[in-house]
SENU-532853 format. One record per residue (C-alpha): residue number from 1; y, z, x; residue in three letters. Coordinates in Angstrom, 1 decimal, decimal comma, m for minus. Layout:
<kegus>
> NUM / Y / Z / X / ala
...
</kegus>
This chain:
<kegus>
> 1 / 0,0 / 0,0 / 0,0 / unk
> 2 / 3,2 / m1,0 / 1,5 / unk
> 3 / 5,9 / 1,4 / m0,4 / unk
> 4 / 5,1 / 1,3 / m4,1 / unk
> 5 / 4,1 / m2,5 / m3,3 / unk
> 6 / 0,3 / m3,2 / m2,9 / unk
> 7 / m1,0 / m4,9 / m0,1 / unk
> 8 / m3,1 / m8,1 / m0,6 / unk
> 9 / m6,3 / m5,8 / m0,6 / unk
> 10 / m5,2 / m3,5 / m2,2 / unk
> 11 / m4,0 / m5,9 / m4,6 / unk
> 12 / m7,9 / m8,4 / m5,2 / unk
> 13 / m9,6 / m5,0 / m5,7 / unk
> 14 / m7,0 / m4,4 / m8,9 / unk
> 15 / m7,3 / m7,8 / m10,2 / unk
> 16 / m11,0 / m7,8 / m9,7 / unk
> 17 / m11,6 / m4,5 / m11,7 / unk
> 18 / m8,9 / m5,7 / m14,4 / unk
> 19 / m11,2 / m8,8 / m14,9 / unk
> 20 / m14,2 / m6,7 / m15,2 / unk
> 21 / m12,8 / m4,5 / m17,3 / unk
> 22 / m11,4 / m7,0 / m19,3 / unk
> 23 / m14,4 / m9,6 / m19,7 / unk
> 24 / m17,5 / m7,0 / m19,3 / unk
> 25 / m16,5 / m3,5 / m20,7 / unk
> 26 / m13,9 / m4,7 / m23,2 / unk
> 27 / m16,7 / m6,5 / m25,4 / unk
> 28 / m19,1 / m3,6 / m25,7 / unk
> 29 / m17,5 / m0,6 / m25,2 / unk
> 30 / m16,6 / m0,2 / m28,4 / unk
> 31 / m20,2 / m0,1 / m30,6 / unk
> 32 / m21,5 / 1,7 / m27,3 / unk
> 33 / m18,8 / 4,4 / m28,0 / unk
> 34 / m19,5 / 4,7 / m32,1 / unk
> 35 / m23,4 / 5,1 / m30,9 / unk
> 36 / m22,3 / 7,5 / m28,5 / unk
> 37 / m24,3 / 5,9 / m25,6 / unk
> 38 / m23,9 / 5,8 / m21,7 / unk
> 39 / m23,1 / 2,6 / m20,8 / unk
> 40 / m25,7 / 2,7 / m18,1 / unk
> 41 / m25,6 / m1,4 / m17,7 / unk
> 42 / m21,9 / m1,0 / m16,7 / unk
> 43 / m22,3 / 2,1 / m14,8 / unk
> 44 / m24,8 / m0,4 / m12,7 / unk
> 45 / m22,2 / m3,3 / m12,6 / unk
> 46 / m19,6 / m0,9 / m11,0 / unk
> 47 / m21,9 / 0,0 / m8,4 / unk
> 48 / m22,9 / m3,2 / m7,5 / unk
> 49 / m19,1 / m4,4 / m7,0 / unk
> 50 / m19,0 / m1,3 / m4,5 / unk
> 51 / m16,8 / 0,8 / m6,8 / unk
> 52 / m18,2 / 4,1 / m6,6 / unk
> 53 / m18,4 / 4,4 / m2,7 / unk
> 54 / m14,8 / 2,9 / m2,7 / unk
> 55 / m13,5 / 6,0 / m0,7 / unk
> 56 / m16,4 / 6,6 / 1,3 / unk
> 57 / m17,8 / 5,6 / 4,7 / unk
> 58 / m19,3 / 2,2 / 5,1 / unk
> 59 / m21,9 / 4,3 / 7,5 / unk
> 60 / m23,1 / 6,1 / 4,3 / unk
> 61 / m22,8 / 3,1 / 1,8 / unk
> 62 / m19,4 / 2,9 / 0,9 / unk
> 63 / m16,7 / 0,0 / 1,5 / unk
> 64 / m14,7 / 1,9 / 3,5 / unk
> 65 / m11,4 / 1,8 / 1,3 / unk
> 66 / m9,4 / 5,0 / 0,7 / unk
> 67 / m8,8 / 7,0 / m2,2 / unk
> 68 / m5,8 / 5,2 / m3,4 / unk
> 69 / m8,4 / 2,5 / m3,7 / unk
> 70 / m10,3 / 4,3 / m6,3 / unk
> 71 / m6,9 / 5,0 / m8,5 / unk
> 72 / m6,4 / 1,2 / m8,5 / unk
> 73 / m9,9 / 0,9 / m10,2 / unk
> 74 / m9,7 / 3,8 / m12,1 / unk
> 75 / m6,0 / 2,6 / m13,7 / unk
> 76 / m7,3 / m0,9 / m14,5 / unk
> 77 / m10,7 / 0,6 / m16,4 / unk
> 78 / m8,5 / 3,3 / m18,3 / unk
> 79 / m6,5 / 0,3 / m19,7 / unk
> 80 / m9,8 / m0,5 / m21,5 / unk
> 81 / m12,0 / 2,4 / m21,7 / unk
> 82 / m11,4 / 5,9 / m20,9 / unk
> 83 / m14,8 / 6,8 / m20,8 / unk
> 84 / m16,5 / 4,0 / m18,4 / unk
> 85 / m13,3 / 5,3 / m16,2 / unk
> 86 / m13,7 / 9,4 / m16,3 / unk
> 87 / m17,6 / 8,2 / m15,0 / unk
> 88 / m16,3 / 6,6 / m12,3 / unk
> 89 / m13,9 / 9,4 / m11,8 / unk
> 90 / m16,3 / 12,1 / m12,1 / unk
> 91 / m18,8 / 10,4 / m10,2 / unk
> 92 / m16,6 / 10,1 / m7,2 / unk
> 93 / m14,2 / 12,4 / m7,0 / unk
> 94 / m16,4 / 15,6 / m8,2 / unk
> 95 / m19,6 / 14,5 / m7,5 / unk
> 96 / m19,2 / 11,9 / m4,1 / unk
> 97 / m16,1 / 13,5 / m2,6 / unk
> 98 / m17,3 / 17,0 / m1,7 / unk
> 99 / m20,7 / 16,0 / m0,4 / unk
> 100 / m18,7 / 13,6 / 1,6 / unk
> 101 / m15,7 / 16,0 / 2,6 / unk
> 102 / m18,2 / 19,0 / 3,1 / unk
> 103 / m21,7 / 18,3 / 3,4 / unk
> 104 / m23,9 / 18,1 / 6,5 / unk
> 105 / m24,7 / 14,9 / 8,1 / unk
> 106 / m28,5 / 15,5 / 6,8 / unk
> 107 / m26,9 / 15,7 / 3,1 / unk
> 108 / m24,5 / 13,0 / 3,4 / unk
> 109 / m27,4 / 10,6 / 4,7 / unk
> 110 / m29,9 / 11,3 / 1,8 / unk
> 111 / m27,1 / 11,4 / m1,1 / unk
> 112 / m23,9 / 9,6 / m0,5 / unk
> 113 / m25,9 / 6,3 / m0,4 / unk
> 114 / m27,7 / 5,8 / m3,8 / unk
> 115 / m24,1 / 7,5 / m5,1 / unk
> 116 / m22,4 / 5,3 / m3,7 / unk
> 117 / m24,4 / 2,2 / m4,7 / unk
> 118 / m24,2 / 3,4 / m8,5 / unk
> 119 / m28,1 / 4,1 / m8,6 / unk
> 120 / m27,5 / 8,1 / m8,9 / unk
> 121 / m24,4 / 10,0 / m10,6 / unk
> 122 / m23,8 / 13,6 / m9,1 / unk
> 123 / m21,9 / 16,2 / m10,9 / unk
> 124 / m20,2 / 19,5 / m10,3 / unk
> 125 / m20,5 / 22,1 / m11,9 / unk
> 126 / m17,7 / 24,4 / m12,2 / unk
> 127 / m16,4 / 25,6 / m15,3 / unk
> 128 / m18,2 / 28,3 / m17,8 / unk
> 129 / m18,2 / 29,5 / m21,1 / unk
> 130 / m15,3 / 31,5 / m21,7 / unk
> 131 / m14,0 / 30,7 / m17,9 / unk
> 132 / m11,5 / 28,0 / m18,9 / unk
> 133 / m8,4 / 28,1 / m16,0 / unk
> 134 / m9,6 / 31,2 / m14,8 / unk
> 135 / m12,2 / 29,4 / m12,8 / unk
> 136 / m12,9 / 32,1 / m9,9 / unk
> 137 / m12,2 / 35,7 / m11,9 / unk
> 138 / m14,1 / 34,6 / m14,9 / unk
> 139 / m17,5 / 33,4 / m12,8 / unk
> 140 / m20,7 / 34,9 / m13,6 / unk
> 141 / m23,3 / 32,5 / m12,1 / unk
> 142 / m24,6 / 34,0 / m9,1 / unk
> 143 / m27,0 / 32,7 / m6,5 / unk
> 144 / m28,8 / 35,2 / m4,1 / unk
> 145 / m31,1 / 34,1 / m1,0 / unk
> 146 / m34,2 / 35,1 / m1,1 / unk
> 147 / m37,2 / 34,0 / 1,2 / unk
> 148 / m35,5 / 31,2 / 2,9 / unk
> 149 / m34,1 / 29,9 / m0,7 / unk
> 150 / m30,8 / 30,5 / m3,0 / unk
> 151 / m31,7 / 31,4 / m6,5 / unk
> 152 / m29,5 / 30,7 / m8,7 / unk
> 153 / m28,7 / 32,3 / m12,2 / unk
> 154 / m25,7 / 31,3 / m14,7 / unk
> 155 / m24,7 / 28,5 / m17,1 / unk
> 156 / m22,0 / 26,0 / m16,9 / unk
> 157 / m19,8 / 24,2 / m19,4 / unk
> 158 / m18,3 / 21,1 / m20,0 / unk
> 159 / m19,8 / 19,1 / m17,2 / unk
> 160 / m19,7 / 15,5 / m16,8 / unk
> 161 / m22,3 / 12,8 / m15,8 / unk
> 162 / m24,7 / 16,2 / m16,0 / unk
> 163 / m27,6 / 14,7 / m17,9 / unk
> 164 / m27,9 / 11,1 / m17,4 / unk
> 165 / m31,1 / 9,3 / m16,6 / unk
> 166 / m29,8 / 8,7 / m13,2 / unk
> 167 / m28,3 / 11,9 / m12,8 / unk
> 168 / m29,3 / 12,8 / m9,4 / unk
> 169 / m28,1 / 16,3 / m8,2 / unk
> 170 / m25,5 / 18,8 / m9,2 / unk
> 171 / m22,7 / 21,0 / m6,6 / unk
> 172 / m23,1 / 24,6 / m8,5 / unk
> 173 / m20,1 / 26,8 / m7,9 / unk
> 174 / m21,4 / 30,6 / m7,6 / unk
> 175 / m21,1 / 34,1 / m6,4 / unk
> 176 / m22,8 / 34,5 / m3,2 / unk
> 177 / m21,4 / 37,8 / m2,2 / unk
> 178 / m23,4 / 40,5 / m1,1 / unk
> 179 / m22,9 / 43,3 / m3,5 / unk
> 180 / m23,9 / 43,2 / m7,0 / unk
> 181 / m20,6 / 42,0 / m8,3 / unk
> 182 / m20,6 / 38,9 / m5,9 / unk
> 183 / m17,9 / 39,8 / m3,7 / unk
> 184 / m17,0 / 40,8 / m0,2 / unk
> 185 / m15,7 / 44,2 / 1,2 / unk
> 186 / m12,3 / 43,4 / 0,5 / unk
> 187 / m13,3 / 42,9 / m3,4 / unk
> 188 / m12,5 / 39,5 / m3,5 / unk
> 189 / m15,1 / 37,3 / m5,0 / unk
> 190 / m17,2 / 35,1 / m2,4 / unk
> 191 / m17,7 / 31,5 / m3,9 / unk
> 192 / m19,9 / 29,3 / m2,2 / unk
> 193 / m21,5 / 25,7 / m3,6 / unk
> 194 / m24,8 / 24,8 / m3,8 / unk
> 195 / m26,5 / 21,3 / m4,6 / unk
> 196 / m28,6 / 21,2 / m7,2 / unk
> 197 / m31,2 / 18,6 / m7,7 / unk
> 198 / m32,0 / 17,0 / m11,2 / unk
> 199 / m34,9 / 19,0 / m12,2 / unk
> 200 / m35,1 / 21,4 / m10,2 / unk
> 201 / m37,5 / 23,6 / m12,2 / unk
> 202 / m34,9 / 26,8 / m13,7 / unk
> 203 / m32,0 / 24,0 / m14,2 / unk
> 204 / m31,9 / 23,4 / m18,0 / unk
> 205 / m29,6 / 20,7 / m19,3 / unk
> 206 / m28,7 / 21,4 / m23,5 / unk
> 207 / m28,1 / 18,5 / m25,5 / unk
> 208 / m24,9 / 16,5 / m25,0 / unk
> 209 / m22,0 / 17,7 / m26,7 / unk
> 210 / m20,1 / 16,4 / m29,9 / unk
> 211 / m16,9 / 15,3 / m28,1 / unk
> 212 / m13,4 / 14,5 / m29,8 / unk
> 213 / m13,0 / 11,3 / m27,4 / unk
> 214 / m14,8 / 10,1 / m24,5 / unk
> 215 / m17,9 / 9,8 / m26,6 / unk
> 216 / m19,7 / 7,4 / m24,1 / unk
> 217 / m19,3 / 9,9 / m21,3 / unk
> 218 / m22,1 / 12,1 / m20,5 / unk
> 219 / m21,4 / 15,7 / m21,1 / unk
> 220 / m23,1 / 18,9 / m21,3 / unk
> 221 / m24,0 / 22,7 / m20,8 / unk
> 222 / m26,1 / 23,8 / m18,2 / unk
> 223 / m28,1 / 26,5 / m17,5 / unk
> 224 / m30,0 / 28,3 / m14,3 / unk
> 225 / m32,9 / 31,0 / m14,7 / unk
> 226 / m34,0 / 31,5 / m11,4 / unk
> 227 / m33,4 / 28,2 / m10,1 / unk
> 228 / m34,9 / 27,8 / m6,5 / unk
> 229 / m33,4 / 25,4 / m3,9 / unk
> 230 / m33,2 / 25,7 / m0,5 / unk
> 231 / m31,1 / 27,5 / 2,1 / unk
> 232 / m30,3 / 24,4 / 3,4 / unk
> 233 / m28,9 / 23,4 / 0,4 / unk
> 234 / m25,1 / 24,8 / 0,8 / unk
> 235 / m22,8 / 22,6 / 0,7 / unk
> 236 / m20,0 / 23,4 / 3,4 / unk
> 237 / m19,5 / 26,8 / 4,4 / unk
> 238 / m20,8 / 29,8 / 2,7 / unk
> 239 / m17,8 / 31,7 / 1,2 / unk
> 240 / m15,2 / 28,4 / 1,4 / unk
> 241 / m16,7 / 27,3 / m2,2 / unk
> 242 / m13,0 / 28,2 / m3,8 / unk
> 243 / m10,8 / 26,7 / m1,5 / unk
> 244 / m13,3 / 23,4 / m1,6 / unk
> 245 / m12,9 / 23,2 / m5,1 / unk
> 246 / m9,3 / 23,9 / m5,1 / unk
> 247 / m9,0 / 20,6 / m2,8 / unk
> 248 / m11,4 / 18,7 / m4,9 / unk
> 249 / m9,4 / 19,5 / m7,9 / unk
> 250 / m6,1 / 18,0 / m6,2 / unk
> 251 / m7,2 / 15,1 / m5,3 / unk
> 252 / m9,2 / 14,8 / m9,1 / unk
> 253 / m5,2 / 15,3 / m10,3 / unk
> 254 / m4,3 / 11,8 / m8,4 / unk
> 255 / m6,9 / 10,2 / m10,2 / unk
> 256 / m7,0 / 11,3 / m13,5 / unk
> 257 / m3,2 / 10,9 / m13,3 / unk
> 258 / m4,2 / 7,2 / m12,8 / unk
> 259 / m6,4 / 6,8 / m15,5 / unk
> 260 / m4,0 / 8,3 / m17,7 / unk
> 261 / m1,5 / 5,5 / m16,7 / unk
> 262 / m3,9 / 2,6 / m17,6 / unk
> 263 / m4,6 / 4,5 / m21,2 / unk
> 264 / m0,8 / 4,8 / m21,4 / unk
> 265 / m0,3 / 0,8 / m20,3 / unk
> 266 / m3,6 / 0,4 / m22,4 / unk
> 267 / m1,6 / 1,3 / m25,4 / unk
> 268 / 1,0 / m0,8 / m24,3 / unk
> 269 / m0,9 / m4,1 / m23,9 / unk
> 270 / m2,1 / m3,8 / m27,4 / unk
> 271 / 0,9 / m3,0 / m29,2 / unk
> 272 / 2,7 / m6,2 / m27,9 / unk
> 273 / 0,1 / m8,4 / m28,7 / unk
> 274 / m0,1 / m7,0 / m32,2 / unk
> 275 / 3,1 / m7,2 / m32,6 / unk
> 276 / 3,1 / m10,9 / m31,7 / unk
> 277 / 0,5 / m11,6 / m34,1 / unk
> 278 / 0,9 / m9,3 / m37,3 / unk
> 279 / 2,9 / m11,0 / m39,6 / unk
> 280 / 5,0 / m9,4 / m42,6 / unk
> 281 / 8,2 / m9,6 / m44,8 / unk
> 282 / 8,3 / m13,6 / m43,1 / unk
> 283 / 7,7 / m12,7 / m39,7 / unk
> 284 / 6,2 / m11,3 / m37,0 / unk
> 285 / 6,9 / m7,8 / m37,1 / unk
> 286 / 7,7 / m7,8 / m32,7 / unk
> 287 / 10,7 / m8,9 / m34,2 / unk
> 288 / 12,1 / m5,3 / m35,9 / unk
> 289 / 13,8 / m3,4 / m33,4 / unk
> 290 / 12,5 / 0,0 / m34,3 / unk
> 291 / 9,2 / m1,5 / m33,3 / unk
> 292 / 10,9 / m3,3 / m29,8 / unk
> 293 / 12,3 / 0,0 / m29,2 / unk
> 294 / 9,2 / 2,3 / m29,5 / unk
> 295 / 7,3 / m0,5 / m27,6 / unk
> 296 / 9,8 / m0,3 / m24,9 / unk
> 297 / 9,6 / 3,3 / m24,7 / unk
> 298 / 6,0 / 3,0 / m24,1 / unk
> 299 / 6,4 / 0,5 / m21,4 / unk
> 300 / 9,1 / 2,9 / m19,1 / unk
> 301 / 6,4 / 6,1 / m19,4 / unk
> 302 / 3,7 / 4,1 / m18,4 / unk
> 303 / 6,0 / 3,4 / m15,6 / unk
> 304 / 6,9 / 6,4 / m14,6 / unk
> 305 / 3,3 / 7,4 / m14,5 / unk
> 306 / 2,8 / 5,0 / m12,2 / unk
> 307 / 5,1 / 5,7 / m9,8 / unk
> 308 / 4,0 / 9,3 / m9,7 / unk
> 309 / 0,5 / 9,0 / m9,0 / unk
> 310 / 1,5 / 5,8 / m6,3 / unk
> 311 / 3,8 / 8,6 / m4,8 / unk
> 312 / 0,7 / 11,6 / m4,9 / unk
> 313 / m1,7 / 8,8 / m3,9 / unk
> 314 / 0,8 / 8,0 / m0,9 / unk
> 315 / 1,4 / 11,6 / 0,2 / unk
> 316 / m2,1 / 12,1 / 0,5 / unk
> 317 / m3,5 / 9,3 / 2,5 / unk
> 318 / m0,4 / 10,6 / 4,8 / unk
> 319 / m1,6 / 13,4 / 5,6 / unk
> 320 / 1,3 / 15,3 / 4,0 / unk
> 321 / 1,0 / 18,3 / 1,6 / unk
> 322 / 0,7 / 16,8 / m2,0 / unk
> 323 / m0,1 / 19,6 / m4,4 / unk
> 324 / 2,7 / 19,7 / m6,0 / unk
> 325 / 3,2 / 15,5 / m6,5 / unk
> 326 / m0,5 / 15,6 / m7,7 / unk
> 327 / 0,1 / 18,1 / m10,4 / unk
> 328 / 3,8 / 16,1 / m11,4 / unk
> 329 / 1,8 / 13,0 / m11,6 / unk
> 330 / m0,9 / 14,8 / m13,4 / unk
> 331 / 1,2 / 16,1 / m15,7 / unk
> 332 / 3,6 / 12,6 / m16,2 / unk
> 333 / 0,6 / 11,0 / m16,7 / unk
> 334 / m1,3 / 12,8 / m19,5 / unk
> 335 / 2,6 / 13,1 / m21,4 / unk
> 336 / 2,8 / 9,4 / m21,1 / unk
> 337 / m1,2 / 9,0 / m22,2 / unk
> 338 / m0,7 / 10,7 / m25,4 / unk
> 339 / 2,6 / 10,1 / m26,3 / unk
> 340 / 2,0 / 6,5 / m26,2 / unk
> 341 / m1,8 / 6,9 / m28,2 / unk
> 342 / 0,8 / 8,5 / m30,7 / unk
> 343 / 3,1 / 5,7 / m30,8 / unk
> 344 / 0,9 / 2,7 / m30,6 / unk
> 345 / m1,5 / 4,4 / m33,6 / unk
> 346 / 1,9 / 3,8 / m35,3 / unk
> 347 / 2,5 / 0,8 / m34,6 / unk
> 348 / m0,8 / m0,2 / m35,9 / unk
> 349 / m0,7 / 1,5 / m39,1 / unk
> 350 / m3,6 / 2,1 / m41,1 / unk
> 351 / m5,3 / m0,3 / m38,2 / unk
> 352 / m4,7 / 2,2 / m35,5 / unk
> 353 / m6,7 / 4,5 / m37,4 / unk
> 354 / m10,0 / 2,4 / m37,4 / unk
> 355 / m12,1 / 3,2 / m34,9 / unk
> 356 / m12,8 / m0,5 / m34,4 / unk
> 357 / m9,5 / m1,0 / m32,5 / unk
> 358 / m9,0 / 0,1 / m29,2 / unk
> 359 / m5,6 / 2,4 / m29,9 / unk
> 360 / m7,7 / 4,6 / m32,4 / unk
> 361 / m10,1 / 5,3 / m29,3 / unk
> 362 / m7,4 / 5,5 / m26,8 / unk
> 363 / m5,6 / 8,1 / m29,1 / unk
> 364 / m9,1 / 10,1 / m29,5 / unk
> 365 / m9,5 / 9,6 / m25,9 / unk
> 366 / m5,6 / 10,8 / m24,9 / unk
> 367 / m5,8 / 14,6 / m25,8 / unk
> 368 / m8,4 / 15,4 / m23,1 / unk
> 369 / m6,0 / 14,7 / m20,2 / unk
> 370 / m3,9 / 17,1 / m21,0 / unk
> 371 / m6,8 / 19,5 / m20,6 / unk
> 372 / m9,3 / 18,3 / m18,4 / unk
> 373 / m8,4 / 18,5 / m14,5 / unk
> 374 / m5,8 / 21,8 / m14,7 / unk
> 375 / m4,1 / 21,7 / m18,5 / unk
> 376 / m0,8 / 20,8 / m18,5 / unk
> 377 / 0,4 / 24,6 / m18,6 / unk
> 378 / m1,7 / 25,0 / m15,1 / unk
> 379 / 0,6 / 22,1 / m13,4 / unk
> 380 / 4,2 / 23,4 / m14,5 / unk
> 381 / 2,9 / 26,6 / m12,8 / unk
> 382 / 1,7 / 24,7 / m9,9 / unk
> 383 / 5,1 / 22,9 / m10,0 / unk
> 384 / 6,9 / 25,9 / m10,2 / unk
> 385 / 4,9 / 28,0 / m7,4 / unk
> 386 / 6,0 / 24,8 / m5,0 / unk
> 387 / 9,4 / 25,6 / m5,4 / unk
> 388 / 9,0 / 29,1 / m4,7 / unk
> 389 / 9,9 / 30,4 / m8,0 / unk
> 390 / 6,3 / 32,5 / m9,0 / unk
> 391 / 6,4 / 36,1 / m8,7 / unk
</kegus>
């Protein structure tokens, strides 16, 4: 990227996923979505293009690209489909990303491959019931070593790519401190991540849930009775599992801050051409300037989205602190995602509220950004503790 321009590269990659997006997910997605089915055929497709090890080595399987790369993707499939694009999203940043970032060399040569080539998904389990933003002080799944092995016992909710068919392992988040309460001498809890395999015998996956939006995204609770895996099976140091997760989570920010700009220009691309086509009261009704006006309103967030990710995305590959850009864009980007799911349902009218048009799924789709990733409270605080002004 050279300033907020994209480099020729940069710039095939975006018009190659836009064309996917547009010819191969745009003409199913929708009856795959009202089934509530994985789109497993696509999932395959964007690992054969190489989209899914986009940030990642080319000596474990990736391309070699950077993670501004995967944004670019990301954008042009949220334009479409927000759930073929949280996969993709999930898949690399919390699933690919910390094995690649922290895992051995023995770990990163026996997973990051068939992740990157699209034949496995790997998820990470964080979050649990009643946890919500208070990730580390609301944790109860512990894992204890015992005989050479952790076992692990706790559930987790809301996980994506969890129970797929290629579903291959699972980074569990748990207390590994010594005492009984899971934390050090100083009191503070000790988090540490461990890789689960898909069944592993003690790892029960529930049925997927009934979702608002994303319904053909993979979702679910998961459970761990004595599940057995061994030592050898931390991923990164024991102890650093917070502050990993805490840098996973930024980065997810950039991303899903660039999905939520192609829902948001997503909402835009329809609402001009239906306003183009619709006709009523002798005209096309682009013509009304209440309608050019809300259109154009549209247009200048999914701009501004845009530019904040490019500028997170930018700070990052730098080298240069980005928390707080990652939770502006984050935040930009999920206003802009919902407000313009709002407006373009509106400019549909009773349309936009069939299901068989894209702005009803993108407006079913649009409330989970504001949630998933750090909810929109969690980023003004972030904002705020950047400037200095928490207590």
């Amino acid at each position: 990227m050279i300033g907020f321009r994209l480099d020729e590269e940069h710039e095939e990659l975006r018009k190659s996923v836009e064309e996917f997006a547009r010819d191969v997910v745009a003409p199913v997605i929708g009856e795959l979505y009202e089934r509530g089915e994985f789109p497993y055929d696509i999932v395959a497709r964007m690992g054969r293009m190489g989209l899914f090890g986009l940030p990642v080595g080319e000596e474990y399987g990736g391309m070699g690209g950077d993670y501004f790369a995967l944004c670019l993707a990301l954008e042009e499939l949220g334009r479409v489909d927000s759930s073929v694009a949280i996969t993709l999203e999930a898949g690399v940043s919390l699933g690919i990303m910390p094995i690649y970032r922290y895992g051995t060399e023995a770990q990163k040569r026996e997973w990051l491959p068939p992740l990157c080539a699209g034949e496995m998904l790997a998820a990470f389990g964080l979050t649990e019931p009643g946890g919500g933003t208070d990730v580390a002080g609301a944790m109860r799944t512990k894992a204890r070593l015992e005989d050479g092995h952790w076992v692990i016992d706790g559930t987790k909710s809301f996980i994506t790519n969890s129970g797929t068919d290629i579903t291959g392992v699972i980074a569990v988040a748990a207390l590994t401190g010594s005492t009984a309460t899971g934390t050090t001498s100083n009191g503070k809890p000790e988090i540490s991540t461990i890789l689960v395999p898909s069944g592993t015998p003690g790892l029960t996956v529930a049925r997927k849930y009934s979702k608002v939006g994303w319904s053909a995204s993979d979702t679910h609770e998961l459970s761990f009775d004595g599940c057995r895996v061994p030592e050898a099976n931390l991923l990164g140091e024991r102890g650093r599992g917070y502050a990993q997760f805490l840098a996973t989570l930024d980065e997810g920010r950039v991303a899903v801050a660039a999905l939520s700009t192609g829902l948001a220009q997503g909402c835009v691309d329809e609402s001009v051409a239906y306003v183009r086509d619709r006709k009523a009261f002798g005209g096309p009704i682009g013509r009304f300037q209440a309608l050019q006006f809300k259109i154009a309103d549209m247009e200048t967030r999914a701009h501004n989205a845009r530019l904040a990710w490019y500028h997170a995305a930018a700070r990052m590959l730098a080298g240069e602190p980005f928390k707080k850009e990652a939770a502006i864009a984050k935040l930009t980007g999920s206003d802009a995602a919902m407000d313009n799911a709002r407006d373009a349902t509106q400019v549909f009218g009773g349309y936009g509220f069939m299901n068989e048009f894209p702005v009803g799924r993108f407006y079913r789709d649009a409330k989970i950004l504001e949630i998933g990733e750090g909810t929109s409270e969690v980023q003004r605080m972030l904002i705020a503790r950047e400037l200095g002004l928490s207590t």
